[in-house]
ZADO-1210 file (C-alpha; in nm, 4 decimals, padded with zeros to 6 digits):
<atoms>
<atom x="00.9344" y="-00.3496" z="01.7238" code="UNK" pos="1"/>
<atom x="01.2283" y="-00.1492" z="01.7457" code="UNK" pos="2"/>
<atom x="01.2757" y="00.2307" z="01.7948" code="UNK" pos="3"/>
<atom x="01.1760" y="00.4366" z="01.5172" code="UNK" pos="4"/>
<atom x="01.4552" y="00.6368" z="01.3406" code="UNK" pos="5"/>
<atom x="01.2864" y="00.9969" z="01.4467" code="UNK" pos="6"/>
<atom x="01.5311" y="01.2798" z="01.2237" code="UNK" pos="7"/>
<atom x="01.5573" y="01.0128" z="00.9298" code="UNK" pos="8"/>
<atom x="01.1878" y="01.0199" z="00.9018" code="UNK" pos="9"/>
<atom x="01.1010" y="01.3385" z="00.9064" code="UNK" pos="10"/>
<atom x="01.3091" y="01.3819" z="00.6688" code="UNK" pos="11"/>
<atom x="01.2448" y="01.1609" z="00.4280" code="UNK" pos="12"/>
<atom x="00.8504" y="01.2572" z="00.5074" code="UNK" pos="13"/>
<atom x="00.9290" y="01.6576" z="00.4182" code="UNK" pos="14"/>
<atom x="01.1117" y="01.5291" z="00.0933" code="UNK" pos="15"/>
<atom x="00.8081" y="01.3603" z="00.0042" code="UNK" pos="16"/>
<atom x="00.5929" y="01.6579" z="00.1178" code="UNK" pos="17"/>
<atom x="00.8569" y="01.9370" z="-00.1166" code="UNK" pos="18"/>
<atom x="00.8213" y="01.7264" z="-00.4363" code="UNK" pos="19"/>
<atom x="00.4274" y="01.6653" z="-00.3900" code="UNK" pos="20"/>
<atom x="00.4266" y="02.0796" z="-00.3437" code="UNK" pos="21"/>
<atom x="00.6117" y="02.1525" z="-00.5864" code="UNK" pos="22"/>
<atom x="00.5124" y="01.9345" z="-00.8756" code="UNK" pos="23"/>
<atom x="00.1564" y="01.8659" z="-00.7461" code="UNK" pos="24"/>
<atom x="00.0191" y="01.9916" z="-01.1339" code="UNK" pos="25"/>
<atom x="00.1966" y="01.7151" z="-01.2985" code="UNK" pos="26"/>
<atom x="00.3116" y="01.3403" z="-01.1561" code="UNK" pos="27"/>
<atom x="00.0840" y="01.4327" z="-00.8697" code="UNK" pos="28"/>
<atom x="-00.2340" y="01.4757" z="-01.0900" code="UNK" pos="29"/>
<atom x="-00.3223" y="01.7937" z="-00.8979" code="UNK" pos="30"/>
<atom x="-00.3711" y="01.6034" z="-00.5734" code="UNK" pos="31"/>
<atom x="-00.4716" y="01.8234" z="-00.2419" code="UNK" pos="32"/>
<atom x="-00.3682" y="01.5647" z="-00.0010" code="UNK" pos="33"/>
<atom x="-00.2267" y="01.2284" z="00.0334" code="UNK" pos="34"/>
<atom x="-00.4019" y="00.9265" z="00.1433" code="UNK" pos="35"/>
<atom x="-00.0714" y="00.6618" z="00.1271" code="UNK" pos="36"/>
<atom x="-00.2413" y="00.3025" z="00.2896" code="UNK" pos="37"/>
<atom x="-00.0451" y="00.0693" z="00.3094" code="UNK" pos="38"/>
<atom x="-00.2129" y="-00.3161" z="00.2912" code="UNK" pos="39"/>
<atom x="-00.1467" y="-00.6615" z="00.4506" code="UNK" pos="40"/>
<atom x="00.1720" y="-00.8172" z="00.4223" code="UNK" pos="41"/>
<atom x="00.2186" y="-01.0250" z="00.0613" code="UNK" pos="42"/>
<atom x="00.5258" y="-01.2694" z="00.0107" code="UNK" pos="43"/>
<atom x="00.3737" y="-01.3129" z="-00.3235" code="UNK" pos="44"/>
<atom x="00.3943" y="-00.9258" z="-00.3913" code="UNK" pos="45"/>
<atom x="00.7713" y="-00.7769" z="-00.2292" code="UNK" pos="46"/>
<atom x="00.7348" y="-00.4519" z="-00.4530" code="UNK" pos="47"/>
<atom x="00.3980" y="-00.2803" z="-00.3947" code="UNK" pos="48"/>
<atom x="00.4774" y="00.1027" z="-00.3774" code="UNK" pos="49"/>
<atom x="00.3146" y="00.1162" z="-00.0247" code="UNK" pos="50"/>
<atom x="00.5827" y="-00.1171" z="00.1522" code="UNK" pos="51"/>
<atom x="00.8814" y="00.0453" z="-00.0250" code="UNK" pos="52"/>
<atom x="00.7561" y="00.3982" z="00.1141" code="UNK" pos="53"/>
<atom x="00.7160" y="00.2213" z="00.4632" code="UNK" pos="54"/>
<atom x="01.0883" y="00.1165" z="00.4558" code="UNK" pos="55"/>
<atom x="01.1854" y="00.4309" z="00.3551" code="UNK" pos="56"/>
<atom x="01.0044" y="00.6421" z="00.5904" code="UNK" pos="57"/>
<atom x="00.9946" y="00.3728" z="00.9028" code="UNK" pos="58"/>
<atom x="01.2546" y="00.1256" z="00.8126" code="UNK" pos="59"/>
<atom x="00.9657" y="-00.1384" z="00.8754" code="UNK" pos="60"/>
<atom x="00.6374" y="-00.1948" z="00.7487" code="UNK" pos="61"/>
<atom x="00.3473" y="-00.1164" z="00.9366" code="UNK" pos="62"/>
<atom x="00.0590" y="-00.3362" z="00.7603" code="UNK" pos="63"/>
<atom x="-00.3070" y="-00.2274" z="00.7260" code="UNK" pos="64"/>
<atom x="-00.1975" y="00.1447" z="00.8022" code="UNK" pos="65"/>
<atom x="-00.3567" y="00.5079" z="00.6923" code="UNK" pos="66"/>
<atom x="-00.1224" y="00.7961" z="00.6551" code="UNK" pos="67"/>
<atom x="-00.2988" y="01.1156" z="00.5521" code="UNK" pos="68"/>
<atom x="-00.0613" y="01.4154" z="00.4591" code="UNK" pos="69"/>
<atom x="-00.2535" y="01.7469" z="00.3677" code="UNK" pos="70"/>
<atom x="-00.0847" y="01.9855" z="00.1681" code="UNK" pos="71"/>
<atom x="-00.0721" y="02.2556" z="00.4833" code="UNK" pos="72"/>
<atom x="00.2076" y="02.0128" z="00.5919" code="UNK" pos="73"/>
<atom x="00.0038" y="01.7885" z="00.8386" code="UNK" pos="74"/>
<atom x="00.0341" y="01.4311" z="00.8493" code="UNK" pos="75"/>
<atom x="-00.1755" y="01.1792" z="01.0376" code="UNK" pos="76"/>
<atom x="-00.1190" y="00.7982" z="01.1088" code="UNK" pos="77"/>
<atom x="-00.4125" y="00.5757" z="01.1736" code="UNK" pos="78"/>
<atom x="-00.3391" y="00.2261" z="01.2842" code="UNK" pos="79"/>
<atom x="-00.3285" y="-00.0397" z="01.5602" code="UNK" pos="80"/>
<atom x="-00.2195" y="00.0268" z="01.9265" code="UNK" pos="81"/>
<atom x="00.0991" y="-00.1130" z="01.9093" code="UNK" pos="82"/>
<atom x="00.1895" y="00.0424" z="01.5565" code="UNK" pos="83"/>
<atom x="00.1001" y="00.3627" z="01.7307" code="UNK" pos="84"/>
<atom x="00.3232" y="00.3295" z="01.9967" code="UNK" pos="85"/>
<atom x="00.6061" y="00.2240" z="01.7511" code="UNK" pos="86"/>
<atom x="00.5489" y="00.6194" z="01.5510" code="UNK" pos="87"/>
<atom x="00.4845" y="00.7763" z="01.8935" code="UNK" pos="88"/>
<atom x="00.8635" y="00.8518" z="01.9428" code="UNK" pos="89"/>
<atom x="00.8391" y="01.1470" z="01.6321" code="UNK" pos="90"/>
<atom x="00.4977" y="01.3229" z="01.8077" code="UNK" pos="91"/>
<atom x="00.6273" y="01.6869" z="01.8322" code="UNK" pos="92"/>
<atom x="01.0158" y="01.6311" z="01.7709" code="UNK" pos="93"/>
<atom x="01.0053" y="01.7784" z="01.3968" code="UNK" pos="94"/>
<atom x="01.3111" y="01.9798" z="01.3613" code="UNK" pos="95"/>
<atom x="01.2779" y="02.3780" z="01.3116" code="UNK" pos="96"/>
<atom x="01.1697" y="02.4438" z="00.9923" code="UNK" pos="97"/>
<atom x="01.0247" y="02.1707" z="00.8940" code="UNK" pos="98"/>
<atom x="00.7651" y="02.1585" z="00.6163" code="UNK" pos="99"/>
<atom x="00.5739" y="01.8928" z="00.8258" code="UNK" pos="100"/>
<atom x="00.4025" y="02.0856" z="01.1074" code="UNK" pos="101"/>
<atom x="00.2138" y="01.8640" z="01.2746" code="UNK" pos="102"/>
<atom x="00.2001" y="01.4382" z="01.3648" code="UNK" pos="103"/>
<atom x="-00.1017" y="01.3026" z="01.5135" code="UNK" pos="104"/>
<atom x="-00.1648" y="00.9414" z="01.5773" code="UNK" pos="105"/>
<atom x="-00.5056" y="00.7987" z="01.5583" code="UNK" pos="106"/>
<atom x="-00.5529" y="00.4795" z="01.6764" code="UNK" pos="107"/>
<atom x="-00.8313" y="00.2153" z="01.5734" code="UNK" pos="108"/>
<atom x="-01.1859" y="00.1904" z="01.7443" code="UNK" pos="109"/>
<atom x="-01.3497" y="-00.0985" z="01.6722" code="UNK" pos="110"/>
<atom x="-01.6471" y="-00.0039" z="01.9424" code="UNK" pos="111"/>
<atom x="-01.7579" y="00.2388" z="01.6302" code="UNK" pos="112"/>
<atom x="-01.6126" y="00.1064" z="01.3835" code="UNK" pos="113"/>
<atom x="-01.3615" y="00.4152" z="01.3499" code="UNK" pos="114"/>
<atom x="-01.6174" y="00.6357" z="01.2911" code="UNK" pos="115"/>
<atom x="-01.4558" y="00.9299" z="01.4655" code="UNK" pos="116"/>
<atom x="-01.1585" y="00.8701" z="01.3108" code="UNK" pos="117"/>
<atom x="-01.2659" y="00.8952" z="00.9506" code="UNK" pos="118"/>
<atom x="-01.4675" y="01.2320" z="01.0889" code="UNK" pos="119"/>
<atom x="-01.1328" y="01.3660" z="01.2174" code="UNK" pos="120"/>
<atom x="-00.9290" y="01.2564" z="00.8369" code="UNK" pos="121"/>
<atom x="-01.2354" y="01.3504" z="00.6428" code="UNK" pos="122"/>
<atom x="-01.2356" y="01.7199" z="00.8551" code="UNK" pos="123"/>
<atom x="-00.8782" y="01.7653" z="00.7381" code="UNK" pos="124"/>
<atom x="-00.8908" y="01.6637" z="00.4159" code="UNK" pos="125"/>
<atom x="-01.2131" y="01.9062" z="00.3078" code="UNK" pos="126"/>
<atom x="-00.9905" y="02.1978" z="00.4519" code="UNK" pos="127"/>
<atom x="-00.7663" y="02.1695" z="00.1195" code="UNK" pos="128"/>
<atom x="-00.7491" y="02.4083" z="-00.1244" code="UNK" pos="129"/>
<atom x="-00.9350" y="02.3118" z="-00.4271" code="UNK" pos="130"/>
<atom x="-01.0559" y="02.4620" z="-00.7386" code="UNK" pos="131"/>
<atom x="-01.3707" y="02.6200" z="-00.7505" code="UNK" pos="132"/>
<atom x="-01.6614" y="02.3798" z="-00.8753" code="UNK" pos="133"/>
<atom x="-01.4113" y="02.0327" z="-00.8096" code="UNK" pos="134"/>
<atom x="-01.3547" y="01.7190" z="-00.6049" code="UNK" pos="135"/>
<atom x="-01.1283" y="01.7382" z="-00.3478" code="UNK" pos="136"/>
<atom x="-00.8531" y="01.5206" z="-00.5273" code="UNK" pos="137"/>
<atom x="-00.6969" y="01.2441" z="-00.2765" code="UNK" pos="138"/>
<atom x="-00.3719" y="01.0864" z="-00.4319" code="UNK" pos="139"/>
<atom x="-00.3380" y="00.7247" z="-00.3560" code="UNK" pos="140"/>
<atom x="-00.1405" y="00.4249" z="-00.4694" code="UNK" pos="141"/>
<atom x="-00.4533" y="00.3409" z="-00.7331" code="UNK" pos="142"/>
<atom x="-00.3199" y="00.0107" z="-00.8508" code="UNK" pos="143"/>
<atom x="-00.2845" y="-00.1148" z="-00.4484" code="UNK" pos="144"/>
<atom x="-00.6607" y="00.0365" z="-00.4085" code="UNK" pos="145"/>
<atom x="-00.8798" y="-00.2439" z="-00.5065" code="UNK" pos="146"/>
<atom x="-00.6165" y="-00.4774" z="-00.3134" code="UNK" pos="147"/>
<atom x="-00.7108" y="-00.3390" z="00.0148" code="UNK" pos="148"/>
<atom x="-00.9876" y="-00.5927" z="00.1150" code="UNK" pos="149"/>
<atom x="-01.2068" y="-00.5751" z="00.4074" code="UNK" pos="150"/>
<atom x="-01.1162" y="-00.9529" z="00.4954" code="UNK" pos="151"/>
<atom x="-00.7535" y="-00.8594" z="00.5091" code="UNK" pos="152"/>
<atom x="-00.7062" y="-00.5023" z="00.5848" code="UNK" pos="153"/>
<atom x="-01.0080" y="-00.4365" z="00.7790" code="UNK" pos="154"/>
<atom x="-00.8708" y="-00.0564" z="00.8722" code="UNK" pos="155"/>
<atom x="-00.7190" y="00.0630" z="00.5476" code="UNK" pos="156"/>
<atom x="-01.0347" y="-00.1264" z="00.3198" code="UNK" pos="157"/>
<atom x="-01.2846" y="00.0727" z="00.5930" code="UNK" pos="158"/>
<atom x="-01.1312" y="00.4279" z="00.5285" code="UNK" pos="159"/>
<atom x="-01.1210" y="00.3667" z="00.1392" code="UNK" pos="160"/>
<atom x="-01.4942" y="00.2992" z="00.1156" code="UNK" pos="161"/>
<atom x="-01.5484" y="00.6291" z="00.3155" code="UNK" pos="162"/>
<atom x="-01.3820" y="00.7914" z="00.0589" code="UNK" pos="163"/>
<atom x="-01.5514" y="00.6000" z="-00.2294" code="UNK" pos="164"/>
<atom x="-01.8912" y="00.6830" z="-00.0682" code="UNK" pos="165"/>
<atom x="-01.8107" y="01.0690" z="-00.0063" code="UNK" pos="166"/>
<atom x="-01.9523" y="01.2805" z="-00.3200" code="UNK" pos="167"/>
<atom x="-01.6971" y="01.5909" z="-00.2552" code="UNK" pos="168"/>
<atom x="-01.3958" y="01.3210" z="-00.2876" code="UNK" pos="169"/>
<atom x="-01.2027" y="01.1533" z="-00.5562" code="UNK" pos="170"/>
<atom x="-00.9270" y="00.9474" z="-00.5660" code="UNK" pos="171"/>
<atom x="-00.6066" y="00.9881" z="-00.8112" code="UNK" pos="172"/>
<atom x="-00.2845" y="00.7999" z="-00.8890" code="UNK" pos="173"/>
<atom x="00.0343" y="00.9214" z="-00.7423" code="UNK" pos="174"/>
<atom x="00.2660" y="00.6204" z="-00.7916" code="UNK" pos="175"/>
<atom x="00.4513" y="00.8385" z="-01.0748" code="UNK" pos="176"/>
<atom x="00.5222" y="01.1640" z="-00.8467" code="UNK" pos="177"/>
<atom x="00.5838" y="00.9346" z="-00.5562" code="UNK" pos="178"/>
<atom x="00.8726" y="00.7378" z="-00.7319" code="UNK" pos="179"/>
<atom x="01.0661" y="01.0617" z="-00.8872" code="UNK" pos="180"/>
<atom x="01.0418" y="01.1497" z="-00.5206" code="UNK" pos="181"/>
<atom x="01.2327" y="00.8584" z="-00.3769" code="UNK" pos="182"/>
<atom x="01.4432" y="00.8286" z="-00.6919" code="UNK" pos="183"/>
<atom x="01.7204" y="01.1525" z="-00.5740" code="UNK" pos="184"/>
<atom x="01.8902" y="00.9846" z="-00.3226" code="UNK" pos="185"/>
<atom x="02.0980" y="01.1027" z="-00.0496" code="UNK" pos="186"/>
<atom x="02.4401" y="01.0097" z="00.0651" code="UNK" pos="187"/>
<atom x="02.3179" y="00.7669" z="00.3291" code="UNK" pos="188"/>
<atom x="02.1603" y="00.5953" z="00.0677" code="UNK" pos="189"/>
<atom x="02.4188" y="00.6445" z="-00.2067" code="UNK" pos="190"/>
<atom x="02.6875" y="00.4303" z="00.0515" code="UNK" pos="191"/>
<atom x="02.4136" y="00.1488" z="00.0666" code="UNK" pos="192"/>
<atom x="02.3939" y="00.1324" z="-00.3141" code="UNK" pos="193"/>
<atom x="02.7779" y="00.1039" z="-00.3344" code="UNK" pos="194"/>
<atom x="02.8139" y="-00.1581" z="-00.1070" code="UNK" pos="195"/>
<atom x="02.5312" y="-00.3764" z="-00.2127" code="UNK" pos="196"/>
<atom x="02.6895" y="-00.3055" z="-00.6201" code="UNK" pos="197"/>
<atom x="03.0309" y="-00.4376" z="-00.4972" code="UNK" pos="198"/>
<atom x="02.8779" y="-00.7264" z="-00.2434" code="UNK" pos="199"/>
<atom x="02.6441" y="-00.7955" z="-00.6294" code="UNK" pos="200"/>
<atom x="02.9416" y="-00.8006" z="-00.8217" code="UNK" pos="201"/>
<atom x="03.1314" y="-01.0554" z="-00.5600" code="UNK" pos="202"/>
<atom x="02.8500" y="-01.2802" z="-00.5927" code="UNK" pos="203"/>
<atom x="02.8417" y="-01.2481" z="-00.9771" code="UNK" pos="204"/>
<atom x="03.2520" y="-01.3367" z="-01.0159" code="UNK" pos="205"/>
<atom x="03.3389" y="-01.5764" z="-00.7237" code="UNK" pos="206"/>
<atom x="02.9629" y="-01.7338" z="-00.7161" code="UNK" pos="207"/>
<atom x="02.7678" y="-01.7504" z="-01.0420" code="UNK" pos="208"/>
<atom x="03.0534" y="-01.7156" z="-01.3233" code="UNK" pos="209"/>
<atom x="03.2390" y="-02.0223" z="-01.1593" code="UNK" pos="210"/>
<atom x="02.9436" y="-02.2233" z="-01.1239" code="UNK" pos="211"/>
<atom x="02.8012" y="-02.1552" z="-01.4775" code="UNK" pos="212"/>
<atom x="03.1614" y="-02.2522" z="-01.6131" code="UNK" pos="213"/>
<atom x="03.1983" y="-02.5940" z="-01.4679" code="UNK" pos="214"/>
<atom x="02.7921" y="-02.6987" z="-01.5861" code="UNK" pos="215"/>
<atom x="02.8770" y="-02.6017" z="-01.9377" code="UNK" pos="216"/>
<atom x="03.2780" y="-02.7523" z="-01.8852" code="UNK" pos="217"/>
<atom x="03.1170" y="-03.1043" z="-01.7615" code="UNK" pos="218"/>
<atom x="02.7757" y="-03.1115" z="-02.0143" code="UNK" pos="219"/>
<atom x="02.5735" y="-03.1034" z="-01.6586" code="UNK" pos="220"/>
<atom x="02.2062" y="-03.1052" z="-01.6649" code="UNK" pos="221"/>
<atom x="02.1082" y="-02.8758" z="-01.4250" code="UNK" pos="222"/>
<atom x="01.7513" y="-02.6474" z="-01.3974" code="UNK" pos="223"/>
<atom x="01.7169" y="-02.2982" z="-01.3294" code="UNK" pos="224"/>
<atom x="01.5991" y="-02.3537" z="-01.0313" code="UNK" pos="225"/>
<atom x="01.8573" y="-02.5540" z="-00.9199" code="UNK" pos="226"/>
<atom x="02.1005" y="-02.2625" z="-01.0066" code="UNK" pos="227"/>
<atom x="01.9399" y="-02.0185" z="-00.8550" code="UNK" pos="228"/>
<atom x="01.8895" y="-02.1828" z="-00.5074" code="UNK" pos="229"/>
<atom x="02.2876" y="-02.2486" z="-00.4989" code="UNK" pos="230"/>
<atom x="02.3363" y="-01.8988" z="-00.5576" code="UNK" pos="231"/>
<atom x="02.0316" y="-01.7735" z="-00.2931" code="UNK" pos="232"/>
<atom x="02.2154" y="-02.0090" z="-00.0230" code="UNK" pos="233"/>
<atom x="02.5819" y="-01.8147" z="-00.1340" code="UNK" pos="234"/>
<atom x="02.3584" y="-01.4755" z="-00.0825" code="UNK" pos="235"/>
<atom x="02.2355" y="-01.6039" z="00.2318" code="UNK" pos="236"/>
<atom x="02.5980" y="-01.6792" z="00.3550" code="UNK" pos="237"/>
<atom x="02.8423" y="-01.4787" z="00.1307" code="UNK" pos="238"/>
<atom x="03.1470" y="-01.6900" z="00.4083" code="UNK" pos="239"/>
<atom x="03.0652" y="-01.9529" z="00.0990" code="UNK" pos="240"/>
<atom x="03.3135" y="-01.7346" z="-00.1290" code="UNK" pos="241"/>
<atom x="03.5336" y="-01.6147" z="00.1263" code="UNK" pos="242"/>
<atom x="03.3274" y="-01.2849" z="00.1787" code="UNK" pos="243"/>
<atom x="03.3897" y="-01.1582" z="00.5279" code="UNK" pos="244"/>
<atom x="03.0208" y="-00.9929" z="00.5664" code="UNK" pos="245"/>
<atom x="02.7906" y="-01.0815" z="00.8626" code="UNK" pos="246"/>
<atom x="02.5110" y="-01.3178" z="00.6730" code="UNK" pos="247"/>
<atom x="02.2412" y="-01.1333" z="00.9481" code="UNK" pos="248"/>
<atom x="02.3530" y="-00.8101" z="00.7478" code="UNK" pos="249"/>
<atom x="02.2736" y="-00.9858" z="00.3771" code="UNK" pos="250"/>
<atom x="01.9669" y="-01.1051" z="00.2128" code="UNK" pos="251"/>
<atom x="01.8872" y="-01.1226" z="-00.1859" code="UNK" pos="252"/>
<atom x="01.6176" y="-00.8873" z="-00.3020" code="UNK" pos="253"/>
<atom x="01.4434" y="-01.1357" z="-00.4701" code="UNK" pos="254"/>
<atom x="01.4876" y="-01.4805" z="-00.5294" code="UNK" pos="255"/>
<atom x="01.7534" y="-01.5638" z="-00.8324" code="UNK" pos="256"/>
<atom x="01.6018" y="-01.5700" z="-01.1850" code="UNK" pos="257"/>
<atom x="01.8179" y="-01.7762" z="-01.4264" code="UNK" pos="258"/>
<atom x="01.6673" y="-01.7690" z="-01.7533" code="UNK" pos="259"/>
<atom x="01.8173" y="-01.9732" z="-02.0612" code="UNK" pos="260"/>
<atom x="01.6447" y="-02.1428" z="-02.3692" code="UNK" pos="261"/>
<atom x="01.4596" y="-01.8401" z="-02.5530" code="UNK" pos="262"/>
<atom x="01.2810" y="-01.8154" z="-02.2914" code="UNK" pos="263"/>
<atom x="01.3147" y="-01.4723" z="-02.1509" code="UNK" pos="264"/>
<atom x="01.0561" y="-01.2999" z="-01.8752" code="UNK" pos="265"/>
<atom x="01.2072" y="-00.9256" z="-01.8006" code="UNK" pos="266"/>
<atom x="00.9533" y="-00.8497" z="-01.4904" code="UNK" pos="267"/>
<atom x="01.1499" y="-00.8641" z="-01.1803" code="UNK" pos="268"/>
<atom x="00.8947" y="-01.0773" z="-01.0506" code="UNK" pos="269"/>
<atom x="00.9709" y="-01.3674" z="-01.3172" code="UNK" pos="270"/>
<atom x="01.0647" y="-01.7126" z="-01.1689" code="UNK" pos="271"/>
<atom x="01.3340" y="-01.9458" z="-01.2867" code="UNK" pos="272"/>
<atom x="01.1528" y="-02.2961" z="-01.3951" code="UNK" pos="273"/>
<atom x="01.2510" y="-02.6063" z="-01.3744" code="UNK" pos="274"/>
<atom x="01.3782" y="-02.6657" z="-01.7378" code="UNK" pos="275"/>
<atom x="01.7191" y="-02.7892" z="-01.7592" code="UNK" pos="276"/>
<atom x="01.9896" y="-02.5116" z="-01.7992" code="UNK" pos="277"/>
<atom x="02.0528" y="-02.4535" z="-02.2115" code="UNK" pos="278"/>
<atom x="02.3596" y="-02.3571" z="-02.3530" code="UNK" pos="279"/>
<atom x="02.2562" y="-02.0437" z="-02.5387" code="UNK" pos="280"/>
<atom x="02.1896" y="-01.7207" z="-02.4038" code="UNK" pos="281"/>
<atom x="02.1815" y="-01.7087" z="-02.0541" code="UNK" pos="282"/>
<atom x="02.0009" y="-01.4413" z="-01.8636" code="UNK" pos="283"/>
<atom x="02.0695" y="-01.3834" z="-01.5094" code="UNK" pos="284"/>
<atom x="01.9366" y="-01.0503" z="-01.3988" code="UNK" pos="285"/>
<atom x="01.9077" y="-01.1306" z="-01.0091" code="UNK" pos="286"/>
<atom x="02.2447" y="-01.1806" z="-00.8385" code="UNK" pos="287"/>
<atom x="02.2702" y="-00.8242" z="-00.7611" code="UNK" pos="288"/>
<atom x="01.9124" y="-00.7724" z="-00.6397" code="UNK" pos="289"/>
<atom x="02.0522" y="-00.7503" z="-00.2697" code="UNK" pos="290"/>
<atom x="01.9268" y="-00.5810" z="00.0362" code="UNK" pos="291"/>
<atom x="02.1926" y="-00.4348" z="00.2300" code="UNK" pos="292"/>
<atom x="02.1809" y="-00.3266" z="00.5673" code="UNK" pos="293"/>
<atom x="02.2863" y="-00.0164" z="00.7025" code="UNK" pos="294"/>
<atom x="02.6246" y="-00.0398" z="00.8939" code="UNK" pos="295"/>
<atom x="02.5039" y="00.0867" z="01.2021" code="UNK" pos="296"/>
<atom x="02.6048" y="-00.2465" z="01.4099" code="UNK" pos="297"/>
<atom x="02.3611" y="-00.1125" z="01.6990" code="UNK" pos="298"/>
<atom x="02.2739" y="-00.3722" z="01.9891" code="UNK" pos="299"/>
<atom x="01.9105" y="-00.3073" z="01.7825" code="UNK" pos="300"/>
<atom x="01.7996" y="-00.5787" z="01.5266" code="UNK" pos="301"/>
<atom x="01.9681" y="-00.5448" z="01.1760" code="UNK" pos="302"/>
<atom x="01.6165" y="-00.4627" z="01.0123" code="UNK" pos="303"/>
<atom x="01.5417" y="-00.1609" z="01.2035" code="UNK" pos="304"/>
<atom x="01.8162" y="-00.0247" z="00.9562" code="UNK" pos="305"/>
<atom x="01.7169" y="-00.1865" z="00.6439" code="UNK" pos="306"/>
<atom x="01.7266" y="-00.0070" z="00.3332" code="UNK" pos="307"/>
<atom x="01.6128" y="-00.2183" z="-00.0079" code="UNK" pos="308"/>
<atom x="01.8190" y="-00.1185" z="-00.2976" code="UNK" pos="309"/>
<atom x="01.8255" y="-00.3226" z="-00.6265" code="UNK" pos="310"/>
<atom x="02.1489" y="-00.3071" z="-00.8867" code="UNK" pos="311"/>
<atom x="01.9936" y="-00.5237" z="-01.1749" code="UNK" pos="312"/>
<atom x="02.2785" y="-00.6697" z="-01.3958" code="UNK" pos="313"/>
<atom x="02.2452" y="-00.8868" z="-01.7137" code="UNK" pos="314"/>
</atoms>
């Protein structure tokens, strides 16, 4: 792993933290604390909330991972060894003034089965405030909940059945506060988004447009998925249309959907078949689903500054 962007993720963490203060009665569904687990890695499933939130906080996603924030501003991490070490750069360096007060690592036991550990979480999160007569209110990612098996995620799946099997606990969505949360973003962010909307747009009118042209020009049969590989290998090395940008620096989103036919499927999860191409209304939503890198040019590995940022286009 590389080093751990310390000021970037505090701050993303306290801008979490504000909006889950401030709005905690509404998208928050009057959580007291946050219980944000993040799963085992899924190339079949790219957009579960948990992994976007580990980009954004870590720039890299640290699978089978607890991270408990409280609403008194404390946050702890509990994971693997080596994902500890990775985190243990930000112990004490929060900036003054910082909403988050505290970081504590916690690191797996598998002696007792991380026993102590769910003691020490479970001890924090009965100290939040909570009306008189209720649960204490956990907010979680629900729909990712009943992912998080105990074949796969072993720590995470452990932690949710304490929770489960703890009468003074209850679990509630937070997906909807969480994403107004990340959705205000900052100017660091706001250059990514340009440059991956003018890299999309390259793509689109030197790549795509050209290619669509001479299929339709020469009658070719050619299937979606033919299409959309030609323009995932152009995404994968943008020197194909005279694009001076480092290919390590480039990588698509998602894989290109090329739809055609009446046959339409909006989800950005949709796949292009193997139909042949039909001259009617094409649908191409996917060219500027691009991952740009931050232009940090470091001697570190390009992902330790990714940042995932999708311009969808029709």
């Amino acid at each position: 792993m590389t080093e751990l962007n310390v000021p970037r993720f505090y701050k993303r963490l306290e801008k979490v933290y504000n909006a889950f203060i401030k709005q905690k009665a509404g998208a928050w569904n009057k959580a007291n604390c946050l219980s944000l687990n993040r799963g085992e890695l899924n190339e079949d499933d790219l957009y579960m909330k948990s992994g976007v939130l580990h980009q954004y906080l870590f720039g890299y996603e640290l699978p089978d991972t607890v991270l408990l924030l409280t609403e008194a501003g404390n946050c702890f991490v509990l994971s693997t060894k080596k994902k500890r070490d990775f985190l243990s750069a930000a112990v004490g360096k929060a900036p003054p003034g910082s909403k988050i007060v505290d970081l504590t690592l916690l690191v797996r036991n598998k002696k007792d089965n991380d026993e102590a550990n769910h003691a020490r979480l479970i001890e924090e999160v009965e100290k939040c405030n909570k009306e008189d007569g209720q649960k204490v209110k956990i907010g979680v990612y629900r729909k990712e909940w009943d992912k998080n098996t105990v074949s796969k995620n072993p720590l995470v799946a452990a932690w949710q059945k304490v929770i489960d099997e703890t009468e003074s606990l209850e679990n509630v969505d937070i997906t909807v506060g969480m994403g107004l949360a990340m959705s205000l973003k900052d100017e660091f962010e706001q250059d990514l988004i340009k440059k991956s909307s003018v890299l999309s747009n390259k793509v689109l009118k030197h790549g795509f447009i050209p290619k669509l042209e001479d299929i339709i020009d020469k009658e070719q049969k050619v299937t979606h998925n033919n299409i959309s590989s030609e323009i995932d290998d152009i995404l994968e090395s943008p020197s194909l249309i005279n694009l001076k940008v480092p290919k390590e620096h480039v990588t698509s989103a998602y894989f290109p959907i090329v739809q055609s036919g009446g046959e339409y499927d909006l989800r950005v999860s949709a796949r292009s078949s193997d139909k042949d191409l039909s001259y009617d209304i094409i649908r191409f939503p996917s060219v500027p689903g691009i991952n740009f890198t931050a232009a940090t040019y470091h001697e570190h590995s390009w992902w330790t500054h990714q940042e995932l940022y999708q311009t969808p286009m029709n």
